[in-house]
C-alpha positions in Angstrom: 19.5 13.0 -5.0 20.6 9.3 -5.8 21.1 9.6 -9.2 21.8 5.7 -9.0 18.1 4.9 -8.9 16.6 5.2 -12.2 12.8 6.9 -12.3 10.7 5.8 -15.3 6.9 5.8 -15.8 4.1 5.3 -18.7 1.4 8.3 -18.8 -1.6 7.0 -20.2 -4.4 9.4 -21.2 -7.8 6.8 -20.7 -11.0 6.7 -21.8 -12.8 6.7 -17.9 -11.1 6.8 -14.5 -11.5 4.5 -12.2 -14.3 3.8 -9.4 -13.9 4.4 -5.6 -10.6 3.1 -4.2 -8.3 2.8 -7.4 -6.0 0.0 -6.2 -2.3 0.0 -7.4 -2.1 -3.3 -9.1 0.5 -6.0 -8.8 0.7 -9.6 -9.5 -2.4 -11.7 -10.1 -0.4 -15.0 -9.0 1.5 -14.4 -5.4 4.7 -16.8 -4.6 6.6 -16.6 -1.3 9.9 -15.1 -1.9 13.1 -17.3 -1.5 14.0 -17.3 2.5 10.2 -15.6 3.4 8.7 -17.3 5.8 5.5 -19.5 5.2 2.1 -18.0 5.0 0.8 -18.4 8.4 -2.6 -19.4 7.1 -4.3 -20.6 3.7 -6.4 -17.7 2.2 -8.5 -17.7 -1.5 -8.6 -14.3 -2.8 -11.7 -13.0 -4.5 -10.0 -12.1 -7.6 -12.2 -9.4 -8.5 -11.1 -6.1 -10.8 -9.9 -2.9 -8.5 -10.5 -5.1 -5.4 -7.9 -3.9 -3.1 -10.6 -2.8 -0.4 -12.9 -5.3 -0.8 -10.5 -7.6 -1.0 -9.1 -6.4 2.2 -12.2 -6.3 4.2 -13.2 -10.0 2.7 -9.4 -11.2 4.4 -10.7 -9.1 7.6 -14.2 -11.1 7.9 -12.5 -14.6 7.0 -9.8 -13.8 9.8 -12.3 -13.1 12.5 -14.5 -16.3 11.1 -11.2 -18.3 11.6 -10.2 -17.2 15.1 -13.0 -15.5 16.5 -14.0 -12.2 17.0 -11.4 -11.1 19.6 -8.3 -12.0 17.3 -7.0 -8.8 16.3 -7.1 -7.5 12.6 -7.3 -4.2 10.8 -7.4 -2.6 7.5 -4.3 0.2 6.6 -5.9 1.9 3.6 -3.5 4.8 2.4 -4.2 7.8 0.0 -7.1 9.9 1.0 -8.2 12.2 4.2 -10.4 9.9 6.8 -13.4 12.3 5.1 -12.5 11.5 1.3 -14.9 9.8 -0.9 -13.5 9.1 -4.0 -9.4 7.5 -3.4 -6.9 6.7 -5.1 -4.3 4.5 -2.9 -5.0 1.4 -1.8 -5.4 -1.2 1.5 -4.2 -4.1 2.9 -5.0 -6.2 6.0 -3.0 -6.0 9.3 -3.5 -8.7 11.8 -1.8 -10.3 15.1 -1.1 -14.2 15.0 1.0 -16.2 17.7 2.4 -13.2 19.2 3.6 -11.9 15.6 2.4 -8.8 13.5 1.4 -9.8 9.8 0.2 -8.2 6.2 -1.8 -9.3 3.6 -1.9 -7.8 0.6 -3.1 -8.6 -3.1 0.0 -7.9 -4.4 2.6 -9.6 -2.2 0.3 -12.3 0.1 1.3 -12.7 3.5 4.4 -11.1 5.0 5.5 -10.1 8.6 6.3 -7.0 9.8 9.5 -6.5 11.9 7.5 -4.9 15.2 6.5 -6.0 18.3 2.6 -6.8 18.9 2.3 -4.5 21.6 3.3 -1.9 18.8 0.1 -3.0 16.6 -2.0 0.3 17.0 0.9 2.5 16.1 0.1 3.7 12.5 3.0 5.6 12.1 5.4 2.5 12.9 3.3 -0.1 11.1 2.5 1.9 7.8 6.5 2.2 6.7 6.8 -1.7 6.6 3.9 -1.9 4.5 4.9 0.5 2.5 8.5 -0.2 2.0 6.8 -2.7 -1.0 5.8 0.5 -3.1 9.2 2.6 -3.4 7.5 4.2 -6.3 4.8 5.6 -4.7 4.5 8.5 -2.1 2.1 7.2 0.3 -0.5 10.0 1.9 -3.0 9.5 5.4 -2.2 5.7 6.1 -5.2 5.0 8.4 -6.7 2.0 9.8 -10.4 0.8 9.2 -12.0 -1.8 11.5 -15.8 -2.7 11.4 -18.1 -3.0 14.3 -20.8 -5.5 14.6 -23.7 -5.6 11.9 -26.3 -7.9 11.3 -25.9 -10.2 8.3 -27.6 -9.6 5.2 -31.6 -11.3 5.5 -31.3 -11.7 1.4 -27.4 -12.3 -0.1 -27.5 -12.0 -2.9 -26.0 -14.4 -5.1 -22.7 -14.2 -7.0 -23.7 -14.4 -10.6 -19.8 -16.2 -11.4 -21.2 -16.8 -15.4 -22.2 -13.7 -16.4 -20.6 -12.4 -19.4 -20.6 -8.9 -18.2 -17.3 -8.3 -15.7 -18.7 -5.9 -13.9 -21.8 -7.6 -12.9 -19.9 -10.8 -12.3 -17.2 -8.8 -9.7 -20.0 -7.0 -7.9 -22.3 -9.9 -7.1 -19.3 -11.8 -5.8 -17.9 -9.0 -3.7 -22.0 -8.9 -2.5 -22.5 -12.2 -1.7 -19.2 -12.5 0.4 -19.5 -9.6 2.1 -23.4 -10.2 3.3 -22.3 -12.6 5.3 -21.1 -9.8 8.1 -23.1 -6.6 7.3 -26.1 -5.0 5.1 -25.3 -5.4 1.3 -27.1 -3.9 -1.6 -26.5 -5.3 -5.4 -27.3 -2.2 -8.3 -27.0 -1.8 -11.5 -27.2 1.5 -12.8 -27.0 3.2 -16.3 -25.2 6.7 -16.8 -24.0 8.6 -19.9 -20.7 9.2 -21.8 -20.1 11.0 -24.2 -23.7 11.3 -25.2 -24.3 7.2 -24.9 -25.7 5.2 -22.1 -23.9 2.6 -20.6 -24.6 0.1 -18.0 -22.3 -1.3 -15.3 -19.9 -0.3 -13.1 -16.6 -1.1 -14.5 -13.2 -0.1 -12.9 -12.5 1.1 -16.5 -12.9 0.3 -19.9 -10.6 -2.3 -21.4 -11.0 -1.2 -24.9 -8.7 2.0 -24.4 -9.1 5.0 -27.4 -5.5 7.2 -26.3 -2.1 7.3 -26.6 0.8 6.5 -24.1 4.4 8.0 -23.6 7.2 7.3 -21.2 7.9 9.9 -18.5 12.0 9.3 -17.0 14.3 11.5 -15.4 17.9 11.6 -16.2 21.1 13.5 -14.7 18.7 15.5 -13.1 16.5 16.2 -15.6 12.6 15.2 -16.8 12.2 13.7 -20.2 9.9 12.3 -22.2 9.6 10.2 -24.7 6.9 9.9 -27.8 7.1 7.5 -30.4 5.7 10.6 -32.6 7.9 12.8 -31.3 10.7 11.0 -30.0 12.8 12.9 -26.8 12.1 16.0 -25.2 12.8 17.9 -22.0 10.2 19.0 -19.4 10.5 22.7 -18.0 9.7 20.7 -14.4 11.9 19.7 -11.7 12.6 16.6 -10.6 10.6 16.6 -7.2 7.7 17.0 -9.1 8.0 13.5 -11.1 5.1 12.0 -9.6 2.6 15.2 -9.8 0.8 14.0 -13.2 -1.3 16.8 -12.8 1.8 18.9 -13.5 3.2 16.8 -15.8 0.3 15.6 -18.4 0.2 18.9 -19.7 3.5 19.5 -21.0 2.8 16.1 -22.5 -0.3 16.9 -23.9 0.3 20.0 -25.5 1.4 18.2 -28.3 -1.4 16.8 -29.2 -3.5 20.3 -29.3 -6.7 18.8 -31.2 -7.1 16.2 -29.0 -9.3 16.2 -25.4 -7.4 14.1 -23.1 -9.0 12.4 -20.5 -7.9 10.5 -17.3 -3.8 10.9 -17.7 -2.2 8.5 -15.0 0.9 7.0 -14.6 1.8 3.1 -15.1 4.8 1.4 -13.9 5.5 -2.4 -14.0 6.6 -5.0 -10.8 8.9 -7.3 -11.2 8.5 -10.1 -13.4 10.8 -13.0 -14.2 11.8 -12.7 -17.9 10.0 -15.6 -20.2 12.3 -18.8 -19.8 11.3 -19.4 -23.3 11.6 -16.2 -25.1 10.4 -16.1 -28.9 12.6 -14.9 -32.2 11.3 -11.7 -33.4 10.4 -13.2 -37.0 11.8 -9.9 -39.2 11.6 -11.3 -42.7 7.5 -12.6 -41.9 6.2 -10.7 -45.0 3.1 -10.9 -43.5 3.5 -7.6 -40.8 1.1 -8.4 -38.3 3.1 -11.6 -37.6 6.4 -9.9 -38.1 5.8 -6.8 -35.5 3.9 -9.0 -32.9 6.7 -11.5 -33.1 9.2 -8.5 -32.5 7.2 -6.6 -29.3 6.7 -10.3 -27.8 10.8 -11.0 -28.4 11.9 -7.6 -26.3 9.5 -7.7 -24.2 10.0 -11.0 -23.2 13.2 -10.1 -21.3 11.5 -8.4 -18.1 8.6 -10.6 -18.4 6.5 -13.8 -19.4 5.0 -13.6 -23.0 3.0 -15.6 -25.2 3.3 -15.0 -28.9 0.0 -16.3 -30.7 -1.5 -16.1 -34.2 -5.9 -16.7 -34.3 -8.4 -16.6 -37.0 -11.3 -14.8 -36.9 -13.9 -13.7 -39.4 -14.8 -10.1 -41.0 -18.0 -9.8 -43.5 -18.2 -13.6 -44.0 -14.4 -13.9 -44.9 -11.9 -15.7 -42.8 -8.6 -13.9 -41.7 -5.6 -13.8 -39.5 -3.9 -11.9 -37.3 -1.0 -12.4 -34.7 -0.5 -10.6 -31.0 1.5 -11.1 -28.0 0.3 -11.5 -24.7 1.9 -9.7 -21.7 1.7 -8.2 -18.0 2.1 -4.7 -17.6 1.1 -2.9 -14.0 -0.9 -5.9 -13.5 -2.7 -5.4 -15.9 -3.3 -8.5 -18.6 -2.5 -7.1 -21.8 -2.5 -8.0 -25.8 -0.9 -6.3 -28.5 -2.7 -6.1 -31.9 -0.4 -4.7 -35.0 -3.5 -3.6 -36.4 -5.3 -2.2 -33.2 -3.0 -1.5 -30.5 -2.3 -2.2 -27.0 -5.9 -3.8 -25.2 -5.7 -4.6 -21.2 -7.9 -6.7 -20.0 -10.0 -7.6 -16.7 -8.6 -10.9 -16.7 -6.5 -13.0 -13.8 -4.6 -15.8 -15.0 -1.3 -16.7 -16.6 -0.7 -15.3 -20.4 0.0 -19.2 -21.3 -3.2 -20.1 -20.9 -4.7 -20.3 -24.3 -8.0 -20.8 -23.2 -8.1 -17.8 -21.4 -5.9 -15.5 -24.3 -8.7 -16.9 -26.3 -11.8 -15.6 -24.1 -9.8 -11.9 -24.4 -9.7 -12.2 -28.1 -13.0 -13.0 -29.2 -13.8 -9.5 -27.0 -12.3 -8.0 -29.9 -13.1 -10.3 -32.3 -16.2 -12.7 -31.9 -15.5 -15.8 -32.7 -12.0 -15.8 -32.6 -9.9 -19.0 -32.4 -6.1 -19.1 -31.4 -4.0 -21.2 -34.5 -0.9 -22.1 -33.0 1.9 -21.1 -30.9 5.3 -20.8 -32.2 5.8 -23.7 -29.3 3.6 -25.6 -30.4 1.0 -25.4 -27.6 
C-alpha cells in the first residue's frame, strides 16, 4: 500500500439522493492547465445541475452540427451495467479531430488523449486516460453511447431561463437543446416525502437537514472523525474505504435516534487558495461574525472565499448575520453560524455578490449583502 498518498473523504447523510446519472462534480469555471494544449474548438456548456449526461450528449449533437454527421464522436459514461437505470458515475464526450483523439468533460474541458485514432473504438484503452482525472474514484463498466438518427422534436419546447424554480429552469433548457436531434418530452410531476408533496425534479435538495464527518485512513488504518465525538477507529479494512455502504453504519451508529438517509461520500478538486485570504476576527463580540470570519480564514488556504455580512428581516425587525462563501465538491456552498453549511445549485464565482446575494435571500427573503471586509 502507498502509505504516501493520503485518503480522506466527507460522509454526508442527505435529505434525498440524487436523480438518474449522479455526476461527480468538479469545477464550474474550466481553465487550460499551464503547457495543455489549446482547446481545439470553442464550446458553451449548458450549465445545468447533475448535467454530466446531458451535458455530454448536448457536446455530442453540437460536434456533429459543427462537422457533419460522419465526424466521429461518442459518449464514455462509466458506473452502471449497459441494463442499469438508475447510475451513479458519470460521462464525458470522446471525439476524433485532425487525426487526434480528444475529451470533453464538465470538469476538465477539452483534453487529448495519448492514443492513436485508429485505437478510438477500444474502450479498454480509451477509458484509463479519461479516467486517470478521477484517482479517487474506482471506475465500473466504462461504455460508450452513440445515437442513431431521430427526427427532431415537431414542438421544442422552450427553455424557461427566468423561472424561479431550478429545476424547472435546468429541464426546459436541457429540453429545448436537445429537441433539436430527437423526440423530447418536458413534465412536471408531484411525488411525496415524508408525508408532503413536492413538485420538481431536483438533483437534491439544497437546504440539507444532517450531519457530516470525515472518513481518512492512516498507517493503515480507518478513522473517523466527528466534531461530537471527535476520533475513532473503524473495525474495517482499508480496501474497503470507498464501500460507504460498509462504512456509514459504523458511523451512524452513533447517532441511534436518528434515521439517516442518503450517506455518500464528498471530496474536493483542486482549488487555488484565496490570493486574498481574510483575518479570522476572534475578539468580534458579535459570534456570528467572529466564527464565519474564522471558517472563511482556514478555509481560505485550499480555496477561494468570500467573507460577507447581510441584513435581512425577522417579524418586522431588522438583523444581521455574517457567512462565508466557498467551493466544496463543486458544489457552491455558504456557511451560516446560526444554520449551518447550505450548498447551492448555483454556477458562478463566490465573488460575485450579486449572485451570493440571490443564494441568501433563499434562506432569507429579502436579504441584502452589507459589506465585504474588502470593501466590495
Amino acid at each position: 500500500m502507498d502509505t504516501g498518498r493520503a485518503f480522506v473523504f466527507i460522509i454526508a447523510a442527505m435529505t434525498r439522493c440524487a436523480l438518474a446519472l449522479a455526476c461527480f462534480a468538479g469545477p464550474a469555471v474550466v481553465l487550460a492547465a499551464a503547457g495543455s494544449p489549446a482547446p481545439p474548438f470553442l464550446h458553451a456548456r449548458l450549465n445545468v445541475a447533475n448535467g454530466c449526461l446531458v451535458e455530454s450528449v448536448y457536446f455530442y449533437d453540437q460536434f456533429r452540427e459543427r462537422f457533419g454527421e460522419d465526424a466521429w464522436v461518442r459518449v464514455l459514461q462509466w458506473g452502471a451495467r449497459e441494463a442499469d437505470e438508475v447510475v451513479a458515475g458519470h460521462a464525458v464526450a470522446v471525439f476524433e479531430l485532425k487525426d487526434r483523439l480528444w475529451t470533453w468533460d464538465i470538469n476538465y474541458g477539452f483534453f487529448p488523449l495519448d492514443l492513436p485514432p485508429a485505437q478510438r473504438e477500444d474502450v479498454p484503452r480509451v477509458s484509463p486516460q479519461v479516467l486517470v482525472k478521477y484517482p479517487r474514484i474506482t471506475p465500473r463498466y466504462p461504455l460508450y453511447r452513440f445515437d442513431f438518427p431521430q427526427p427532431p422534436e415537431a414542438d421544442p419546447p422552450v427553455a424557461a431561463l427566468l423561472d424561479e424554480d431550478s429545476a424547472r429552469r435546468d429541464a426546459s433548457l436541457v429540453a429545448e437543446k436537445l429537441a433539436r436531434h430527437r423526440p423530447v418530452k418536458l413534465v412536471q410531476f408531484s411525488y411525496v416525502v415524508d408525508g408532503a408533496s413536492k413538485q420538481g425534479a431536483r438533483e437534491a435538495d439544497e437546504v440539507v437537514a444532517g450531519h457530516a464527518v470525515a472518513v481518512f485512513e492512516l498507517k493503515d488504518r480507518l478513522w473517523t472523525w466527528d466534531i461530537n465525538y471527535g476520533f475513532f477507529p473503524l473495525d474495517l479494512p482499508p480496501a474497503q474505504r470507498e464501500d460507504v455502504p460498509r462504512v456509514s453504519p459504523q458511523v451512524l451508529v452513533k447517532y441511534p435516534r436518528i434515521t439517516p438517509r442518503y450517506p455518500l461520500y464528498r471530496f474536493d478538486f483542486p482549488q487555488p487558495p484565496e490570493a486574498d485570504p481574510p483575518v479570522a476576527a476572534l475578539l468580534d463580540e458579535d459570534s456570528a461574525r467572529r466564527d464565519a470570519s474564522l471558517v472563511a480564514e482556514k478555509l481560505a488556504r485550499h480555496r477561494p472565499v468570500k467573507l460577507v455580512q447581510f441584513s435581512y428581516v425577522v417579524d418586522g425587525a431588522s438583523k444581521q448575520g455574517a457567512a462565508a462563501v466557498f467551493k466544496f465538491h463543486g458544489r457552491y456552498c455558504i456557511y451560516f453560524p446560526d444554520r449551518g453549511t447550505v450548498p447551492f445549485h448555483a454556477q458562478g464565482s463566490v465573488k460575485n455578490l450579486r449572485l451570493v446575494q440571490a443564494a441568501l435571500r433563499r434562506i432569507f427573503p429579502g436579504a441584502v449583502v452589507l459589506q465585504t471586509p474588502d470593501g466590495e
